[in-house]
LOZA-549790 format. One record per residue (C-alpha): residue in one letter; x, y, z. Coordinates in steps of 0.02 Angstrom, whole numbers, padded with zeros to 5 digits, always signed. Layout:
<atoms>
AXYZ...
</atoms>
This chain:
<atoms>
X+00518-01267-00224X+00471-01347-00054X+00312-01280+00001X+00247-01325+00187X+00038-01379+00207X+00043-01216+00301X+00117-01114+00144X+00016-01190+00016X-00155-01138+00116X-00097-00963+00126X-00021-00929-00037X-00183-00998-00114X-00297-00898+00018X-00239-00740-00001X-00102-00722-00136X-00108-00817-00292X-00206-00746-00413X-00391-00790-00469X-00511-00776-00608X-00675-00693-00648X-00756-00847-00549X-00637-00854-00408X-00531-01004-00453X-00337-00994-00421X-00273-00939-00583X-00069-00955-00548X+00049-01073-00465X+00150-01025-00309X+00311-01047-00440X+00197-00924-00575X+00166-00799-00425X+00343-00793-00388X+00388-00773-00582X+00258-00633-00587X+00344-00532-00437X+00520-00562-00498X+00511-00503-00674X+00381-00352-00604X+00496-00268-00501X+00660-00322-00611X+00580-00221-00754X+00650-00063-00647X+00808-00102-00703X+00783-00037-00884X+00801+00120-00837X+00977+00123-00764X+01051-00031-00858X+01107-00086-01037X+00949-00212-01103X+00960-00401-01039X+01009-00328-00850X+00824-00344-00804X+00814-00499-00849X+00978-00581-00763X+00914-00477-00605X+00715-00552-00625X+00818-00736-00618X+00928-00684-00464X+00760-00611-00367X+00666-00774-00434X+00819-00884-00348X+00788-00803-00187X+00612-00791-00165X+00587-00977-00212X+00741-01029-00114X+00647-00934+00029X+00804-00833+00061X+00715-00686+00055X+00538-00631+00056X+00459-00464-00002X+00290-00386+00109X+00128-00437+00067X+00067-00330-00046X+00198-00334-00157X+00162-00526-00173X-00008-00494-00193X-00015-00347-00306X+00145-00349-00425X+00115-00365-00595X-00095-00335-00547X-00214-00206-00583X-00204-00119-00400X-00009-00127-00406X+00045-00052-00232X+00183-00164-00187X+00210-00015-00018X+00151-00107+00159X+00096+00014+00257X+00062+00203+00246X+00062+00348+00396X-00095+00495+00357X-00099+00660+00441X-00244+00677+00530X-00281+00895+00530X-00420+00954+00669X-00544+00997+00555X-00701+00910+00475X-00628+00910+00302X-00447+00855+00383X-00539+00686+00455X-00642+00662+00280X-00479+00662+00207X-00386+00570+00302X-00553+00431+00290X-00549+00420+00121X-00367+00417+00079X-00357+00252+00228X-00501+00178+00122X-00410+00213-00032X-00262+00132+00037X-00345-00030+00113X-00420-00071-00060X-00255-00083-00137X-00200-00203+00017X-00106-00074+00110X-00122-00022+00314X-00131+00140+00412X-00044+00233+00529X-00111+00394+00613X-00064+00507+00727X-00206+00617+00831X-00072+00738+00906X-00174+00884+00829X-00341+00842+00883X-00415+00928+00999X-00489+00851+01155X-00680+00774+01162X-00774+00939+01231X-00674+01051+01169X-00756+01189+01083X-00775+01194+00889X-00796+01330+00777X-01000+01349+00784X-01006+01389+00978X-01148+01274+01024X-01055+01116+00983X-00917+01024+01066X-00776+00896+00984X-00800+00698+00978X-00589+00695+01034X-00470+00577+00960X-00567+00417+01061X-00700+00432+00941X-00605+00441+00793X-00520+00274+00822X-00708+00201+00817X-00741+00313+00643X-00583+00250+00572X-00596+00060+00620X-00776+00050+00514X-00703+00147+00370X-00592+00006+00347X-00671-00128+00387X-00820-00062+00259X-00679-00116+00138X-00632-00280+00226X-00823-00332+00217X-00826-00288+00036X-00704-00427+00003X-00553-00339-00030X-00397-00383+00087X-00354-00249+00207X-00198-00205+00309X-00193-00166+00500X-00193-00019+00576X-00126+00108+00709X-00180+00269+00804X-00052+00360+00929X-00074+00497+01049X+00056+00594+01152X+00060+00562+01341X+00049+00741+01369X-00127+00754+01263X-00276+00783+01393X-00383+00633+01344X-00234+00523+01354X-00326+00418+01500X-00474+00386+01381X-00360+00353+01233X-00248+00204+01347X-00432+00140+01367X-00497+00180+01190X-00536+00001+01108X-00626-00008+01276X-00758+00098+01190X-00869-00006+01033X-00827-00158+00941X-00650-00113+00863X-00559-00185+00748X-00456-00324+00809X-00309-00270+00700X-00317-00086+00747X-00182-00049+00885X-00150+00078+00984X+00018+00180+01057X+00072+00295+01157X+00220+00403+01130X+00305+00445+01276X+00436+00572+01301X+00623+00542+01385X+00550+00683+01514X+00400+00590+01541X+00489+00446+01614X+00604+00534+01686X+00469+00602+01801X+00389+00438+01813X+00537+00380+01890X+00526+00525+02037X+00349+00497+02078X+00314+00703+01980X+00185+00759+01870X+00187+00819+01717X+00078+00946+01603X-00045+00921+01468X-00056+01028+01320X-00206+01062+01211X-00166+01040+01035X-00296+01167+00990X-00225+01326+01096X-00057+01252+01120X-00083+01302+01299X-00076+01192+01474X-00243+01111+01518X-00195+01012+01676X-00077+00893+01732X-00082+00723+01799X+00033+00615+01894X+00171+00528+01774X+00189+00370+01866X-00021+00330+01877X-00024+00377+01700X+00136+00244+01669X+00052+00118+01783X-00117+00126+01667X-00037+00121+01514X+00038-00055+01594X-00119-00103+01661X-00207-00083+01490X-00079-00175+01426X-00096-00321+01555X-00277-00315+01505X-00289-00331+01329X-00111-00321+01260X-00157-00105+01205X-00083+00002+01201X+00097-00035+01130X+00212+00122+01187X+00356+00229+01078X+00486+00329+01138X+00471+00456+01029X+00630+00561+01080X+00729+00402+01039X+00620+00367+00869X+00688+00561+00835X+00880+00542+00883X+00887+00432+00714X+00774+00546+00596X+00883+00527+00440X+00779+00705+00353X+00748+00820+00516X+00723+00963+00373X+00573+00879+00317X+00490+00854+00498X+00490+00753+00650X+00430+00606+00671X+00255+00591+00764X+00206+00396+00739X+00254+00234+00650X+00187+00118+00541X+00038+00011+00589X+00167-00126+00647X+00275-00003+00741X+00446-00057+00648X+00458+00090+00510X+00446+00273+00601X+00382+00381+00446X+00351+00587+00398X+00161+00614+00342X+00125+00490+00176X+00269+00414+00191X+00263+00228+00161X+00368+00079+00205X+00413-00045+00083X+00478-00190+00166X+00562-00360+00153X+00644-00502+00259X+00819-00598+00251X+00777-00800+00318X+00931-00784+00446X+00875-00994+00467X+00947-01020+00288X+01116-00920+00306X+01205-01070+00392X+01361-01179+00329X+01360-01354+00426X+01540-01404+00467X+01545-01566+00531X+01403-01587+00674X+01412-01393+00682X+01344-01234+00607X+01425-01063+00577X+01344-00894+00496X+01379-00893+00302X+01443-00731+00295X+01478-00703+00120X+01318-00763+00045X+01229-00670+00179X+01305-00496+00131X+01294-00541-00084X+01110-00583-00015X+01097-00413+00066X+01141-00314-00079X+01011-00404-00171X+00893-00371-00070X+00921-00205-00072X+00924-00198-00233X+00762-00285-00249X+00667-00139-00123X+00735-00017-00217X+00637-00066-00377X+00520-00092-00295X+00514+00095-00271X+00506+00141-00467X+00381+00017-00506X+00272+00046-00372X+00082+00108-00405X+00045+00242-00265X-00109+00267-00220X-00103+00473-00206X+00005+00610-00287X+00058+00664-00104X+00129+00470-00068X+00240+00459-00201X+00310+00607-00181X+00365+00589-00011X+00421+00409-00050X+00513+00465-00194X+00600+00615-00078X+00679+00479+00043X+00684+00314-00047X+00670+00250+00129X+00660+00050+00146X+00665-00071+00286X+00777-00235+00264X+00734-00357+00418X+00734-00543+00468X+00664-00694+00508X+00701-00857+00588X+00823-00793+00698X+00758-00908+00828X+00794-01045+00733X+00956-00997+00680X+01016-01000+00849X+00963-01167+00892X+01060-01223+00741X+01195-01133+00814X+01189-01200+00967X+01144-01041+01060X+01014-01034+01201X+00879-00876+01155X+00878-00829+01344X+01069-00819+01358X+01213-00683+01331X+01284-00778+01197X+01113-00747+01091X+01130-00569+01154X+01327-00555+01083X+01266-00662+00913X+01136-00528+00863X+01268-00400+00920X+01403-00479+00802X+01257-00515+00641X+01224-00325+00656X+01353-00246+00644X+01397-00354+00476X+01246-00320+00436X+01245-00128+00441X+01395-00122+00351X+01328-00230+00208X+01165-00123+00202X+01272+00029+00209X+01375-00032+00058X+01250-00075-00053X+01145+00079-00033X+01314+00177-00048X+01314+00072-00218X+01167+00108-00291X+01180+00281-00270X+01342+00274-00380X+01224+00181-00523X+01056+00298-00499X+01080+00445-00386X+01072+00492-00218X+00890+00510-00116X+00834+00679-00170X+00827+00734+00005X+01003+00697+00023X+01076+00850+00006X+01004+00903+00197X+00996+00734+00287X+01102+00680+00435X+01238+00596+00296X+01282+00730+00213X+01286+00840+00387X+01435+00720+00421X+01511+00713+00264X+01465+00527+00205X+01435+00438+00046X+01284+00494-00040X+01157+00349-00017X+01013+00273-00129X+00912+00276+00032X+00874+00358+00196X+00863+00211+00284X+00873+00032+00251X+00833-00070+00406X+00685-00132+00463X+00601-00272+00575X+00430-00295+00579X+00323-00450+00629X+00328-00580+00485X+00166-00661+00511X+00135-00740+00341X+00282-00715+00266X+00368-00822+00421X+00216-00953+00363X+00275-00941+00175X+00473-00976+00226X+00424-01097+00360X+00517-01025+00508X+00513-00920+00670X+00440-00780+00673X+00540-00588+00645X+00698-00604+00762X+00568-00657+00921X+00613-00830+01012X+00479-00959+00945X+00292-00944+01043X+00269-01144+01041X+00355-01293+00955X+00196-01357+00913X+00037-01244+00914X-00142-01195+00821X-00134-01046+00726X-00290-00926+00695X-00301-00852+00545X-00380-00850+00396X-00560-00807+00412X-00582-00923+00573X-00457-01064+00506X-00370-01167+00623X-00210-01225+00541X-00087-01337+00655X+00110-01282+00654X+00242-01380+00693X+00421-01294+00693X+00505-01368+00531X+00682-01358+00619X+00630-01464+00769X+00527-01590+00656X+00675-01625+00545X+00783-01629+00672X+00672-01744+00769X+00629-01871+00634X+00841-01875+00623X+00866-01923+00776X+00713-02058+00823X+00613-01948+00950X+00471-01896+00845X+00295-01975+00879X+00104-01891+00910X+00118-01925+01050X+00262-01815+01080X+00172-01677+00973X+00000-01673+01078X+00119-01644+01250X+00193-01486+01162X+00031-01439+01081X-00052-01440+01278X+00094-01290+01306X+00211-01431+01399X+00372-01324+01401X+00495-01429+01297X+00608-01425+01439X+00509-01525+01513X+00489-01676+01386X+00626-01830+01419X+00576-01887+01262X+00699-01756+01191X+00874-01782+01216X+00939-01656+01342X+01085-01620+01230X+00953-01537+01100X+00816-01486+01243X+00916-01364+01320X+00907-01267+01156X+00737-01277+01142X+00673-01121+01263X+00512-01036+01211X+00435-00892+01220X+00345-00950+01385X+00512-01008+01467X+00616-00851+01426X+00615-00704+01569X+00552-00555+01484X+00687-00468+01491X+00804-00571+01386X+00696-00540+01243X+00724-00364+01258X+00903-00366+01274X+00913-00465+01114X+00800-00320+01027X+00917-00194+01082X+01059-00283+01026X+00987-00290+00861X+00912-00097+00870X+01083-00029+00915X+01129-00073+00715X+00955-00018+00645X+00900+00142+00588X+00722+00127+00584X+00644+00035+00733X+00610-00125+00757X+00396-00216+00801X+00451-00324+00962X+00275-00388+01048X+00330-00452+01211X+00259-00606+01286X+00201-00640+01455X+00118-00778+01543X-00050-00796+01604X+00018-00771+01781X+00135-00607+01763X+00095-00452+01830X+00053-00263+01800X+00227-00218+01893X+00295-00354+01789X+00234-00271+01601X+00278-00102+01692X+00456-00128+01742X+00477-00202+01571X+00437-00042+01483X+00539+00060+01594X+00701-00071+01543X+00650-00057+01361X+00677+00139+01388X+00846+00119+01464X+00907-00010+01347X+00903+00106+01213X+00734+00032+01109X+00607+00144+01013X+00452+00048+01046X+00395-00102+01143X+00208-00206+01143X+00175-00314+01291X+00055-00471+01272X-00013-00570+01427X-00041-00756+01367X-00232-00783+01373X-00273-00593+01408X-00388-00598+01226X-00540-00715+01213X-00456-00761+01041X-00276-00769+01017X-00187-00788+00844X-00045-00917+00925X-00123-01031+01040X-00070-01193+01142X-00199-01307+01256X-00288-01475+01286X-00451-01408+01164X-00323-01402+01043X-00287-01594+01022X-00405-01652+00919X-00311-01540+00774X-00187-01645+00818X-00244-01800+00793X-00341-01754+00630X-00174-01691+00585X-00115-01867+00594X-00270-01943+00535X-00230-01869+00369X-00034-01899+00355X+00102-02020+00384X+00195-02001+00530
</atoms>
């Protein structure tokens, strides 16, 4: 198993296991082992003995081959004590005292197994607002994203890892101005976003200049209104600002509920890529598109036959994750257990086009993702269809959309998912979920403060081939020179190499819609922008993302944060140069 400088830091910073005295107690090839025959042991229960076993190989083969990556937690926690292998969680907030106590203590109860948070404040009522005793007024849903970030991070200080979290608020709330603005307010947690759902009526009136009407949760009765297009233009200029809030079309996120018996949706997961009922969890993993390529001659092609046995494997593999899973409340496992849901996704997309020979910023990318998905969909379908022949339909099967129309019963409710792939893109060494790639060569910021460089593992192979490779090549990229504009690269291979600072916007959203239009659960898409762009720039994106079909969109302005996780510039040369201080070039 090839494991990148990157990897190696990571896996042994926050996933291989310690002892009582803190010192890494597994390999990365013992972690790996640990995960595979955890969540193959699932297979006991449906199969004849020794089927657990040949499926713990086959999972070993593809985590180690970096085919295919499970979430975090479930590398961190299989086969452990905590054992909640689930990613991320969405709590009910009620209007009440005991509601919010709740809701507290089951997000602290989830952070200390390594899980994150979504919540949704539609039913609280506004700050003001009267409360029961008649001499007091409510704190409002601003406040609670300040009581929620330090219950968390109580748990993040006491050493334990933590996930990230979300807080969403309808447009049509009355403090929806103070909640665009809310991590305005206090020293919030850097990894606790915020959204906004919006409404297909909503921007229907933002588009003829009309206002619309807020509705207190508490009386269910009009309050006010406000105009739809100044409330659009602030949730753009927040997002100019600081990069919150992310938005959700909530009326789209709806069109694909799989269970509408059981409830609408109301928010997402923390990362925005897995819209989920009250406890409902998402258990996630990622495909390494970057790997599913046959070479033919000085050419590349999509492997489609090992990408759809892959598939079913993967499947496979997130559906025992289900069984073996520890949850961490009575109420989560049963409404995980109801709908079975998981979310499949990818990574290195990015890269796979290059190999292909595909521009990112191009309509041949946009027809590529168009053409992956729908194989994709179909595999997904089939192996779902599959498993439910071997161990039963979802129990909430019987009144979902599928059997509505007469289909297959399916193992579960939904299958796809794409989410950001931070660490796990780290771990595989590739781009990142299916975005185009930030920088060729850039710092990251993770890790407690650590600066780690990066340099895409595609282009370094491809440029040690071919002769062009040197430092000095590396520090002009690592400044944020645009590829485009290196001669050092041969323009044959340069015109591939767009980033996410040369691409228009808007291609990158055309590319997410190509892949949503195959996806059933929704799909975390952060935008970027340059330094440079505009509010009318971030604005006319979102209203594009609405008519291209997407569920959800975040917009990030390059330099709009005082600290940035990806990051480019002259200060960062001299990691650079240490870089090749310590190494051979």
């Amino acid at each position: 198993m090839k494991l990148s400088q990157n990897a190696r830091i990571v896996l042994e910073k926050r996933y291989l296991k310690r002892d009582g005295d803190g010192n890494i107690a597994e390999s990365s090839e013992d972690m790996f082992r640990r995960v595979a025959d955890t969540v193959a042991a699932a297979e006991n229960a449906y199969n004849p003995p020794g089927k657990a076993a040949c499926m713990a190989e086959e999972f070993y083969g593809m985590m180690t081959g970096f085919e295919f990556l499970p979430n975090s937690p479930t590398l961190l926690n299989a086969g452990r004590e905590l054992g909640l292998l689930s990613s991320c969680f969405v709590l009910p907030v009620a209007d009440s005292v005991a509601g919010i106590a709740k809701a507290v203590g089951e997000a602290m109860v989830i952070h200390q197994y390594g899980g994150g948070t979504g919540f949704a404040f539609d039913a609280i009522r506004p700050e003001d607002d009267p409360v029961k005793s008649g001499h007091k007024v409510a704190g409002g849903p601003v406040r609670l994203v300040g009581v929620f970030s330090e219950a968390v991070n109580y748990i993040k200080q006491a050493g334990v890892r933590c996930g990230c979290n979300s807080a969403s608020l309808p447009v049509n709330h009355p403090d929806i101005l103070k909640f665009i603005r809310a991590k305005d307010e206090g020293s919030h947690s850097a990894n606790f976003g915020i959204n906004i759902a919006l409404t297909d009526d909503f921007i229907r009136k933002v588009r003829r200049g009309e206002d619309y009407e807020l509705v207190n949760p508490r009386t269910g009765r009009v309050s006010g209104s406000l105009s739809a297009a100044e409330v659009f233009y602030r949730i753009a200029r927040s997002s100019w600002e600081t990069g919150d809030p992310g938005i959700m079309f909530i009326d789209r996120i709806n069109k694909d509920n799989p269970t509408p018996r059981l409830g609408e949706f109301i928010t997402t997961d923390p990362c925005g890529g897995q819209p989920l009922l009250p406890y409902e969890s998402a258990t996630l993993g990622t495909i390494n598109l970057s790997g599913m390529l046959l070479k033919e001659g000085n050419c590349c092609r999509v492997d489609y036959p090992r990408l759809g046995g892959l598939i079913a494997k993967a499947v496979r593999f997130l559906d025992d994750v289900l069984e073996v899973n520890r949850y961490p409340s009575a109420e989560v496992e049963k409404a995980a257990r109801a709908t079975r849901k998981i979310g499949l996704g990818f990574m290195g997309f990015a890269e796979m086009l290059i190999k292909l020979g595909i521009r990112y910023d191009s309509a041949e990318a946009v027809s590529a993702a168009d053409e992956l998905m729908a194989f994709v969909k179909e595999a997904a379908c089939q192996a779902t269809e599959e498993l439910a022949l071997e161990r039963g339909a979802f129990p909430a099967f019987a009144g979902s959309i599928y059997a509505q129309k007469g289909a297959k019963p399916r193992r579960n409710a939904t299958c796809l998912t794409f989410t950001n792939t931070g660490t796990t893109s780290i771990i595989a060494d590739t781009s990142v979920g299916i975005h185009p790639i930030y920088s060729l060569v850039m710092v990251r910021n993770i890790l407690d403060g650590q600066r780690l460089l990066d340099i895409n593992h595609a282009f370094e192979e491809t440029a040690r081939e071919r002769g062009f490779f040197s430092p000095a090549l590396i520090e002009k990229l690592l400044t944020g020179e645009s590829p485009c504009n290196c001669p050092e690269i041969p323009e044959d291979y340069r015109r591939l190499l767009v980033t996410a600072r040369d691409i228009q916007p808007e291609w990158c959203i055309r590319v997410q819609a190509a892949f949503q239009k195959y996806t059933d659960n929704a799909i975390s898409q952060t935008v970027n922008f340059p330094a440079d762009a505009s509010v009318e720039d971030i604005a006319d994106l979102f209203l594009k993302a609405h008519e291209l079909g997407l569920k959800g969109v975040t917009a990030y302005r390059d330099s709009s944060r005082e600290l940035q996780v990806l990051c480019t510039g002259a200060d960062c040369r001299d990691i650079a140069r240490k870089y090749f201080e310590d190494c051979c070039v």
